[in-house]
N, C-alpha and C positions, 0 to 999 in steps of 0.2 A: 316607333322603332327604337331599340337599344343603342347604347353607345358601343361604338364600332372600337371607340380606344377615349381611353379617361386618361387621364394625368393624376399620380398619384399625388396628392396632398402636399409629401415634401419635395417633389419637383417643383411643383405650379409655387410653393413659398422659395424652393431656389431662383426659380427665374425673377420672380418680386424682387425677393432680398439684392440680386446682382442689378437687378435696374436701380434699387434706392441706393445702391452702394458708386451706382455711375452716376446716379444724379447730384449726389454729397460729395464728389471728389476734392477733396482739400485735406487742410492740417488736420483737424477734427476727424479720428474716423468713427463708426458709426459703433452701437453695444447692439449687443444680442436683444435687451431689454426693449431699446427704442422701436429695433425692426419691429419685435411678436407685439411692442403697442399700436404701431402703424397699421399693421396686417391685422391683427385680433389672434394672432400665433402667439401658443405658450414660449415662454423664454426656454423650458428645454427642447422643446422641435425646436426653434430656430437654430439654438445653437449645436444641436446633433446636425442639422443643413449646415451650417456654415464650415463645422468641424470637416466633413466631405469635400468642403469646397479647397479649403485651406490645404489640406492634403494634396492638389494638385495643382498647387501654385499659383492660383488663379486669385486669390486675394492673400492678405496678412492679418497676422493679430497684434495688437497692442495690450500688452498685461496693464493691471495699475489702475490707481485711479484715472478718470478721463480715457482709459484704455478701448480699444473694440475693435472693428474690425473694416479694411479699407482693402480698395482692389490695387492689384499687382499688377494686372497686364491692363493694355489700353482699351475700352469697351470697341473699337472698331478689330480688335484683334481677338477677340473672343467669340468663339460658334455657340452658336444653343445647345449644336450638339457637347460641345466638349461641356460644358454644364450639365447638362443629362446626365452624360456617360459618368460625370465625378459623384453624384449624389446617387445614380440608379442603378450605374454597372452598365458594361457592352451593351447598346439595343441585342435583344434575339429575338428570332420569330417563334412563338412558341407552336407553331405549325396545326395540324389538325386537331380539334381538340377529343374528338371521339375514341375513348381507348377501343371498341372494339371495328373502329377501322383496319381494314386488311386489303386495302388497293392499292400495291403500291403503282406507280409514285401514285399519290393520294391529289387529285386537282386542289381540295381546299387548302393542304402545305401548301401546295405550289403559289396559288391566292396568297393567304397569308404571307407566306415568304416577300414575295413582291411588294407587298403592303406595307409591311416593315422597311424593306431596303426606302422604299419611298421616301417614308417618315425620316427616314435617316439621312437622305439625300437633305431635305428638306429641313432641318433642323443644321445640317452641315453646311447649310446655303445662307443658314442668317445667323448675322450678329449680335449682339447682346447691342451695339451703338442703334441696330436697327429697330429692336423692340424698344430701347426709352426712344425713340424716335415715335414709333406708335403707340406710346403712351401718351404723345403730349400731342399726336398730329391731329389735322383737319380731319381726317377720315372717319365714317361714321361705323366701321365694322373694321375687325383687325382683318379680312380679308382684303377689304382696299389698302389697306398699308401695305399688306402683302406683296398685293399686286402691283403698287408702285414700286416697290423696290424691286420687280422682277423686271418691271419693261426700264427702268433708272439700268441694271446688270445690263440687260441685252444691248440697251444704246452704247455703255461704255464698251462692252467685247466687240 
């Protein structure tokens, strides 16, 4: 079967670069150069990524020597979604994909649409503290992490 939804290249190094940038929280912040050696990212993708991120407040830059780049807000305070939305723009559903559909309303929009709001829910629901959390946890699939942090939400509401 095909992939129902990919992750473009510089999301999947956005979300990376914002975990290593939670994981090195100190004096030191981190260069464009260090991330693209960690990841195997050129140093202009990272820094065209970070540039996006920087733009909505979500980290800072350091010019100069020893200069680069360290987060601003606190990783428990950060959604995936608002990371998304800074490097990839609003989620949209791009609805049915057959230009010579003519039903309206079209069930597969309707699908898709839903599909999306999903994703969006679902991105708006986890934190960047929760993904370096599932980087470093016991869990043998990022769905079990998932899923702890969903029944960990339910117990505290």
């Amino acid at each position: 079967m095909a992939h129902v939804m990919n992750l473009t290249e510089t999301l999947s190094l956005a979300f990376h670069s914002m975990v290593y940038l939670a994981e090195r929280r100190g004096p030191r912040p981190c260069s464009a150069r260090e991330i693209g050696d960690h990841f195997g990212a050129t140093e202009p993708l990272v820094t065209k990524t970070l540039q996006r991120l920087l733009r909505t407040g979500l980290i800072r830059s350091c010019k100069g020597p020893g200069g680069g780049y360290s987060l601003v807000v606190p990783p428990e305070e950060v959604s995936l979604l608002s990371i998304a939305e800074a490097v990839e723009g609003p989620l949209k559903s791009q609805g049915c994909a057959l230009k010579g559909c003519n039903r309206p309303p079209c069930p597969v929009k309707g699908l898709v649409d839903a599909v999306t709001e999903r994703v969006s829910q679902e991105l708006a629901s986890k934190t960047l503290a929760e993904l370096v959390e599932c980087f470093h946890g016991e869990e043998e699939t990022a769905t079990e992490c998932t899923l702890k942090h969903r029944r960990r939400r339910k117990k505290a509401a």
